[in-house]
Phi, psi and omega in degrees: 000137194293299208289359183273119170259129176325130166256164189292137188210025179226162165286321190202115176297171151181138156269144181212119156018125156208154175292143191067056212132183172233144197245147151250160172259132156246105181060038189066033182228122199282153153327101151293159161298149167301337195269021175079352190285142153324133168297028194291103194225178217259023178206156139336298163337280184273354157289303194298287187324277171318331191285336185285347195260311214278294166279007153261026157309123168276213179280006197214150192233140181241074173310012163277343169274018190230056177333299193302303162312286197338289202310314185284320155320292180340298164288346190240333179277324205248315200308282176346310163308294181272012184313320178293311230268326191297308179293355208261321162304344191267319180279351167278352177281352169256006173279011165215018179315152200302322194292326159301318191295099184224135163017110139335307182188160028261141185320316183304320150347269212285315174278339174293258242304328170285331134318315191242007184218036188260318196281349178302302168293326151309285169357270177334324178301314205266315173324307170218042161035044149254120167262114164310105175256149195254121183229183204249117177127177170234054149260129269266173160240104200296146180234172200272111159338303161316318177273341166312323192290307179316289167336304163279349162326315184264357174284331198276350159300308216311139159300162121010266200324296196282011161274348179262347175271298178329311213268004157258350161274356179274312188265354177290312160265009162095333186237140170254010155281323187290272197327316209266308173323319177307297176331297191284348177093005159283001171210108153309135170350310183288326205269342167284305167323308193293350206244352180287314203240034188273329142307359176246358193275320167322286191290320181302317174324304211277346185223009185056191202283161174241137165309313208263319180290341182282287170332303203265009154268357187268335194290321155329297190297305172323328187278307188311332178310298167324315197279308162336281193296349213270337204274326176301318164309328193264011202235000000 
């Protein structure tokens, strides 16, 4: 049956101390991964946080409410294997960043979007001494090798965990300057989304909203919100 979902089958979540780590508990039986893998996870913070997902569970359990479970499974069934081949996808988002990418016309267009995503690219500039370059249309722009490298350097640092947040903050607004503003604390979440969505925000002024596109940008935002906080968690 498509609609069957698992049911709640513990009293009480909690997180406690485990080697390399923090475990959750269901009635004092730690939490496994779908692959079976230990639930280990590397703060207080985000064991306290999964465990908070887990018991606000009703009789029917709904993964789409356990953001945070999604997110930390990831890492450790998929991320973990793979981690070199995932940042190098993530660190390849700034040889096309969204941010570059820009409008023809309409003038007005064309001046928000250089208002608002211009000092962002400065930042960057002076932050990991990659300078970006920008063009009008959407054919590709080669950016300075050097400066590509400088970018992936700290994604290709990244641990697991905080590689499985990144890359949902990457992939989700398109850029891998927006993601990094989140990291670094140059930006609030909300305010990267909205700067994420000035072309659609743009097209909604002038022609107004479509419902079904509208849903599934609130659903975007919400993960992107999520991957923030799961990153936050981690610190």
């Amino acid at each position: 049956m498509s609609d069957w979902k698992a049911k709640r089958f513990w009293k009480a979540a909690s997180a406690a101390p485990a080697e390399g780590g923090w475990q959750v508990l269901l009635d004092g039986r730690p939490v496994r991964t779908p692959a079976k893998a230990a639930l280990v996870l590397p703060t207080r913070a985000l064991a306290e946080a999964v465990a908070a997902e887990w018991q606000a569970q009703e009789e029917r359990i709904d993964p789409g409410a356990m953001p945070a479970t999604r997110t930390a499974n990831s890492a450790i069934d998929k991320v973990t294997a793979t981690r070199a081949e995932v940042a190098g996808m993530l660190a390849a988002y700034g040889g096309s960043d969204m941010l570059c990418y820009r409008a023809e016309g309409p003038a007005e267009l064309v001046a928000r979007q250089a208002a608002e995503w211009d000092p962002l690219l400065d930042w960057a500039a002076t932050r990991f001494d990659a300078r970006l370059a920008v063009t009008a249309g959407i054919m590709p722009v080669a950016q300075d090798a050097a400066a590509l490298e400088r970018l992936g350097a700290p994604v290709h640092a990244m641990e697991p965990f905080a590689l499985s947040a990144f890359h949902d903050l990457v992939a989700l607004s398109g850029s891998l300057v927006l993601a990094f503003a989140v990291t670094e604390g140059r930006l609030d979440p909300q305010e990267a989304w909205r700067l994420s969505r000035l072309d659609e925000e743009w097209q909604i002024e002038q022609w107004g909203v479509d419902d079904e596109a509208e849903a599934l940008a609130q659903r975007k935002r919400a993960a992107f919100l999520d991957a923030a906080r799961f990153w936050t968690l981690l610190g």
